[in-house]
N, C-alpha and C positions, 0 to 999 in steps of 0.2 A: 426737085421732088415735090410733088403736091401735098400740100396740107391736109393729113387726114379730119375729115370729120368726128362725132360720134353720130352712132345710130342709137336714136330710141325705140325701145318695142315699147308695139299697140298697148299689149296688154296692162305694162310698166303706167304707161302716160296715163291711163283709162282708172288705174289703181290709184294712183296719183292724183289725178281730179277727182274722183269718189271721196276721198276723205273729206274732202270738207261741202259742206249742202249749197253753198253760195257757187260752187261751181257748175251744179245740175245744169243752169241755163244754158251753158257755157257746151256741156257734153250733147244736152236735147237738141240743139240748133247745132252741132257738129254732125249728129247722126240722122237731124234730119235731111242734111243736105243732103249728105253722103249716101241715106238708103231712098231719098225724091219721097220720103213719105212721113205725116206727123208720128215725130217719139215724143211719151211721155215718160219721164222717171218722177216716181213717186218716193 
């Protein structure tokens, strides 16, 4: 029998890095790749 995973939701992860400000970097270059366009979070 395979070893289940967990799943994380987007939303969960996204809430989760929002709390602390040293993560912004972290989310801007995640969504920048993801949307090919510059994010800024202020």
């Amino acid at each position: 029998m395979p070893t289940e995973q967990p799943i994380i939701r987007f939303d969960w992860a996204i809430k989760t890095l929002l709390r602390e400000k040293a993560n912004f970097d972290v989310l801007e270059g995640f969504l920048s790749a993801l949307l090919q366009e510059p994010i800024t979070i202020e």
